[in-house]
TITOR-345189 format. One record per residue: residue in three letters; residue number from 1; x, y, z negated of N, C-alpha, C in turn. Coordinates in Angstrom, 3 decimals, always signed. Each point is the difference from the previous one (the first is absolute). Layout:
BEGIN
R   type   seq       n.xx       n.yy       n.zz      ca.xx      ca.yy      ca.zz       c.xx       c.yy       c.zz
R    ALA   NUM          X          Y          Z          X          Y          Z          X          Y          Z
...
# end
This chain:
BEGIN
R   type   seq       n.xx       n.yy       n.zz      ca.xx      ca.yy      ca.zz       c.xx       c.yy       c.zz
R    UNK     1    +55.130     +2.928    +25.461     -1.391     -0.365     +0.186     -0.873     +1.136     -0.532
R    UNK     2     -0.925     +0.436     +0.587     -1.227     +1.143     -0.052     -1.003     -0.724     -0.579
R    UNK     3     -0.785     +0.708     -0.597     -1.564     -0.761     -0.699     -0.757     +1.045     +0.195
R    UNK     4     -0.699     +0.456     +1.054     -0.937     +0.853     -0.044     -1.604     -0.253     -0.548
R    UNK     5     -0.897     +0.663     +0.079     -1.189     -0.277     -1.200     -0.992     -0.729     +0.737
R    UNK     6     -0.313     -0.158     +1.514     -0.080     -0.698     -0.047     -0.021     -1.438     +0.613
R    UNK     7     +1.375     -0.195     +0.544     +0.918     -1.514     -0.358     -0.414     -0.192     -1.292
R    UNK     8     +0.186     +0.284     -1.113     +0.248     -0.352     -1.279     -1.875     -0.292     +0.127
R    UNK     9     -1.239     +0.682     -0.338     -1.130     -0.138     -0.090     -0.453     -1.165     +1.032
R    UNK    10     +0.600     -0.509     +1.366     -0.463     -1.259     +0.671     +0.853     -1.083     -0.668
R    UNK    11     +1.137     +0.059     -1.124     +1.165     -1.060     -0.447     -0.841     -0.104     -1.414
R    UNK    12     -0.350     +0.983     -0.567     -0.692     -0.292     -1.304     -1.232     -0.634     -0.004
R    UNK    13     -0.771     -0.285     +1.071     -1.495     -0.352     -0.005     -0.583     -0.238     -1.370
R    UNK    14     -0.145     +1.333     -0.265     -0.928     +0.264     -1.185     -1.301     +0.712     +0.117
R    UNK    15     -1.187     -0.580     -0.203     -1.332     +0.941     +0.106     -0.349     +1.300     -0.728
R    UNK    16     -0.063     +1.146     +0.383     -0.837     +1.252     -0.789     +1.525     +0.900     -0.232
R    UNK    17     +0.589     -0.293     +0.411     +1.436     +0.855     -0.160     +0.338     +1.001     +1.161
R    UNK    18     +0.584     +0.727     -0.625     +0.842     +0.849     +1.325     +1.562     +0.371     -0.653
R    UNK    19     +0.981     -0.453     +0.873     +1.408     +0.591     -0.201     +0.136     +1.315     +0.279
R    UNK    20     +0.658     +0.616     -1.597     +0.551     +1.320     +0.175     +1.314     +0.509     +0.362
R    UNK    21     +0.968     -0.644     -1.023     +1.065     +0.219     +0.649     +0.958     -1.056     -0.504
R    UNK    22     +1.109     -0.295     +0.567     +1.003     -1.318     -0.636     +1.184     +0.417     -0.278
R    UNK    23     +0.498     -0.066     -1.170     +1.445     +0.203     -0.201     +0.819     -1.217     -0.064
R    UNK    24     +1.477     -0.076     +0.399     +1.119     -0.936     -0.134     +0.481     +0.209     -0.891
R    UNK    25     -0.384     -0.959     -1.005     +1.000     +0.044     -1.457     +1.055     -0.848     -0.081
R    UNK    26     +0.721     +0.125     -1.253     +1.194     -1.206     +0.052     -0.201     -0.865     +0.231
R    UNK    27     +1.008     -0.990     +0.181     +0.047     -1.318     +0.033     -1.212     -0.734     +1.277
R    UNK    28     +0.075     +0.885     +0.871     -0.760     -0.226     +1.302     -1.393     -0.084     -0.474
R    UNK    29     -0.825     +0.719     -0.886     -1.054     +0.098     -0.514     -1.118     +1.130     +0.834
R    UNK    30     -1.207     -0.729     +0.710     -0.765     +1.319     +0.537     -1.186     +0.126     -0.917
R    UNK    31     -0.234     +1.039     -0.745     -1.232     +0.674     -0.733     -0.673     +0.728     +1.430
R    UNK    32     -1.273     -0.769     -0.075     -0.984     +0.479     +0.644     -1.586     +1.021     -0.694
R    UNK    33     +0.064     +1.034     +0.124     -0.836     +0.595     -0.601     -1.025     -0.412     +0.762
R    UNK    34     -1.145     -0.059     -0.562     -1.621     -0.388     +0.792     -1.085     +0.963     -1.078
R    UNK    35     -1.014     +0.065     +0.532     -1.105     +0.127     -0.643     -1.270     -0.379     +0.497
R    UNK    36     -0.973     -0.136     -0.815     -1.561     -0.830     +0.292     -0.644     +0.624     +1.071
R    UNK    37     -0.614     -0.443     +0.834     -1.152     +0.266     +0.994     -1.090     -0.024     -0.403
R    UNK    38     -0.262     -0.648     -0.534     -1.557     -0.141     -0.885     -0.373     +0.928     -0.686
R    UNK    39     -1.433     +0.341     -0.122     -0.310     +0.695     -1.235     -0.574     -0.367     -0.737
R    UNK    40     -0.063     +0.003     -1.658     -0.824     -0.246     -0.686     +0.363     -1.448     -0.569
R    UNK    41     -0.488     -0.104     -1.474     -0.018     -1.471     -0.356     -0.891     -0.437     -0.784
R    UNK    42     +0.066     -0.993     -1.111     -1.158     -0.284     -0.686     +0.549     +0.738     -1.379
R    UNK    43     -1.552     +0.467     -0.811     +0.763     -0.012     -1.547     +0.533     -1.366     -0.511
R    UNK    44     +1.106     +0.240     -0.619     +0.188     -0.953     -0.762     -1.244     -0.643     -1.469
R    UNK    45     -0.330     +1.172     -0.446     -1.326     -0.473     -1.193     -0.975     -0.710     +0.899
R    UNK    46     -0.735     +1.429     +0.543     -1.033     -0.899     +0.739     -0.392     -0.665     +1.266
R    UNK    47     +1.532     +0.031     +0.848     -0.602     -0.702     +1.160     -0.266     +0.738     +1.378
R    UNK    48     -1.022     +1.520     -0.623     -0.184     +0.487     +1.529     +0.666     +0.629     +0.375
R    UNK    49     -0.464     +0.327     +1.411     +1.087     +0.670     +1.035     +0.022     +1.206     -0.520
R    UNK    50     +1.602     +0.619     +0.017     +0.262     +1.351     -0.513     +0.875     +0.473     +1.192
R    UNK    51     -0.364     +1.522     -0.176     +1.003     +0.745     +1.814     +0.370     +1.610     -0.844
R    UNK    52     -0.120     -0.141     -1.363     +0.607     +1.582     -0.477     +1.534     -0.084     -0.458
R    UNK    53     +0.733     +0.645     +1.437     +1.556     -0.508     -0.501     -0.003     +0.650     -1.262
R    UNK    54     +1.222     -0.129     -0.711     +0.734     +0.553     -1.205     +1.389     -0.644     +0.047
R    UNK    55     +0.724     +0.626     +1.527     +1.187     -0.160     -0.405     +0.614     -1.134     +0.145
R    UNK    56     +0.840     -0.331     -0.589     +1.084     -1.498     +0.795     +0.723     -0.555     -0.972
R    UNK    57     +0.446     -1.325     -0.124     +0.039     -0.802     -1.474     +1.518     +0.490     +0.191
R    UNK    58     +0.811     -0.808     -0.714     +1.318     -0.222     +0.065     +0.472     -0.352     +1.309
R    UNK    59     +1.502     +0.002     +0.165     +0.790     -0.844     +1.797     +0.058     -1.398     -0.660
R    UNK    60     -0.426     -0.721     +0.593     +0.328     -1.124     +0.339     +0.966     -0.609     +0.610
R    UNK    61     +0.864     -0.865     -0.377     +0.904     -0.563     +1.040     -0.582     -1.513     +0.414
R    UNK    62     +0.068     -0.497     +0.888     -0.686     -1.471     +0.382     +0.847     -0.742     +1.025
R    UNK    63     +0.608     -0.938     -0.164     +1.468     -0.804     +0.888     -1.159     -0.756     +1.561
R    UNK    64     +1.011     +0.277     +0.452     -0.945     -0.522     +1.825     +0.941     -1.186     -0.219
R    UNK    65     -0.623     -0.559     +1.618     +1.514     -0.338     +0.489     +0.917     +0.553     +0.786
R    UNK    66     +1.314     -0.924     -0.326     +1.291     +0.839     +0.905     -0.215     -0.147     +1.279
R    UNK    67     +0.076     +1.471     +0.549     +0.443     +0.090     +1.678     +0.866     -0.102     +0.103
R    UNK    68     +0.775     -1.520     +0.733     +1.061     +0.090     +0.088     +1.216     -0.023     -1.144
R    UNK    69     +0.835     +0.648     +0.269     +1.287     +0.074     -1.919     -0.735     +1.257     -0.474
R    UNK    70     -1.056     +0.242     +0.241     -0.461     +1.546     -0.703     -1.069     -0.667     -0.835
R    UNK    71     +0.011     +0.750     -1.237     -1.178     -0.668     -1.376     -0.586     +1.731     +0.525
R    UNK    72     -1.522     -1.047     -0.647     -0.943     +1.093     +0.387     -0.981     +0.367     -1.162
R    UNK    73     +0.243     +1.463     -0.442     -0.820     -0.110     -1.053     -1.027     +1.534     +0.249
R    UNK    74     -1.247     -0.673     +0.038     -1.131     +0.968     +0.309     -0.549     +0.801     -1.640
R    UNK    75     +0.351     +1.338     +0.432     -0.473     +0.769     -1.083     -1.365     +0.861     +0.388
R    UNK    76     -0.904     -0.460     -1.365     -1.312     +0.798     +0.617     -0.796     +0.506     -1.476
R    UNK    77     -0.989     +1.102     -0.094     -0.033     +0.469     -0.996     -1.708     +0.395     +0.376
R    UNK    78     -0.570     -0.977     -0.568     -1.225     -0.487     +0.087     -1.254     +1.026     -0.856
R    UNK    79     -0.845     +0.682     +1.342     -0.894     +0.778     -0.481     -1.369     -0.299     -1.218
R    UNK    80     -0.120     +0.749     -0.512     -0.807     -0.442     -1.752     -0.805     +0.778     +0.552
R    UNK    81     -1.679     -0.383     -0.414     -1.061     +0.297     +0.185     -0.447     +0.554     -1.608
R    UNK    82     -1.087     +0.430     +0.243     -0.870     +0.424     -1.598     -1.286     -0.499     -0.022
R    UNK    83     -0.331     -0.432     -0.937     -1.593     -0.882     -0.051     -0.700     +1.110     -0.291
R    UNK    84     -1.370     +0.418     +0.767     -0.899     +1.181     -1.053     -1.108     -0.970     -0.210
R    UNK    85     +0.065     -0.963     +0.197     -1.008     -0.691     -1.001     +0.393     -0.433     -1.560
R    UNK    86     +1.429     -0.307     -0.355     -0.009     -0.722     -1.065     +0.276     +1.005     -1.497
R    UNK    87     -0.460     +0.021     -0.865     +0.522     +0.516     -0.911     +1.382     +0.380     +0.289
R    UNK    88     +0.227     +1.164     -0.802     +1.592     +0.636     -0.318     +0.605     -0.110     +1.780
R    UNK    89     -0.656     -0.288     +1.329     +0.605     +0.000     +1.077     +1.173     -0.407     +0.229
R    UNK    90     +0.231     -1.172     +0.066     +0.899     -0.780     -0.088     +0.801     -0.142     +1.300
R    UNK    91     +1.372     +0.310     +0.209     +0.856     -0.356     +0.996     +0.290     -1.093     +0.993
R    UNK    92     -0.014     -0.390     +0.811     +0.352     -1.290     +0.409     +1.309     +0.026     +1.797
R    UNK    93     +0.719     -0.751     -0.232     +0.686     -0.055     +0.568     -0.291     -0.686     +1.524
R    UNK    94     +0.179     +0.241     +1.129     -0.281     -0.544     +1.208     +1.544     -0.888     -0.173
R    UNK    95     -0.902     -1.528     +0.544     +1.016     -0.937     -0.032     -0.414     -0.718     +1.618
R    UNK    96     +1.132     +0.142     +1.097     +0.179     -1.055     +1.034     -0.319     -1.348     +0.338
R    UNK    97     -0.440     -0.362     +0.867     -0.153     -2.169     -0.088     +1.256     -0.498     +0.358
R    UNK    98     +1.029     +0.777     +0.124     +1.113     -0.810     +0.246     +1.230     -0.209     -1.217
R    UNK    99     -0.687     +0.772     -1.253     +1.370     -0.150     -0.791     -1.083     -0.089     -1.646
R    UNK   100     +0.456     -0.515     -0.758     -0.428     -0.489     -1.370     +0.782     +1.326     -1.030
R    UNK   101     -1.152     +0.399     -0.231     +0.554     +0.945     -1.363     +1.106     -0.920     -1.062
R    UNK   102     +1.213     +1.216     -0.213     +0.882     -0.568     -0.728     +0.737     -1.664     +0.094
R    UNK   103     -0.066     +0.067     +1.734     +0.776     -0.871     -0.168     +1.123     -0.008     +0.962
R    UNK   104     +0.027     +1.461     +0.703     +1.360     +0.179     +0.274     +0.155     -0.305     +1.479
R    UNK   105     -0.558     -0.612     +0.713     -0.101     -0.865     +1.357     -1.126     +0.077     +0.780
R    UNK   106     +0.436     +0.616     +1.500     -0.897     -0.076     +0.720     -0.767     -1.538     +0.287
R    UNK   107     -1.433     -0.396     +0.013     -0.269     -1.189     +0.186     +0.234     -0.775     +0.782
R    UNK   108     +0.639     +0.711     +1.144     +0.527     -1.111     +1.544     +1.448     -0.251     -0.320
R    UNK   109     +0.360     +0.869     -1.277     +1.609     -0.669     -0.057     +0.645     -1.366     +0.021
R    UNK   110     -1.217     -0.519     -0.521     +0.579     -1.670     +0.063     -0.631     -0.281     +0.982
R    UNK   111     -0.472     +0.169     +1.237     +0.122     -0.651     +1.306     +0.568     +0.450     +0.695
R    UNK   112     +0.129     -1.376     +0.900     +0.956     +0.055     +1.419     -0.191     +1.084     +0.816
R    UNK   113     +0.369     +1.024     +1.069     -0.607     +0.157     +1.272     +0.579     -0.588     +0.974
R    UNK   114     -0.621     -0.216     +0.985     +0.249     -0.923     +1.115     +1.135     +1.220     +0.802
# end
């Protein structure tokens, strides 16, 4: 079975993403690399809209669901903005609507698809 990027990007229906590339790991495991479409996010202190990248947080790993006997785990490494409004210019991380910081799981993982 083939997984090209994008089969895999119409199977993932995830918003603001784009598939980069997918590797086959053990145990019938596909790591899907993605990264954000969007630009820009809010500060975390104060709220407003910030668009001065600085760079990219940590990889993330986040569990989908299985295609099939294949576990699917989307790795993405989420662009950080810089506040020039707030004191000391504070970092903030661009976070997705489909997955909850630190919790490991894409948000459609626990639903069905038809």
């Amino acid at each position: 079975m083939t997984f090209d990027k994008e089969t895999l990007q119409t199977l993932l229906n995830l918003p603001d993403i784009a598939v980069d590339r997918v590797v086959l790991g053990e145990r019938k495991t596909l790591k899907v690399y993605v990264h954000s479409t969007l630009e820009g996010t809010n500060c975390h202190r104060c709220g407003r809209p910030i668009d001065h990248e600085y760079g990219h947080g940590r990889e993330l790993e986040l569990r989908h669901l299985p295609f099939g006997d294949y576990r699917v785990v989307l790795v993405l490494r989420p662009k950080r903005y810089q506040c020039p409004f707030c004191e000391g210019r504070p970092t903030t991380s661009q976070t997705l609507s489909w997955y909850t910081q630190r919790s490991g799981l894409a948000r459609n993982s626990g639903q069905v698809r038809a």
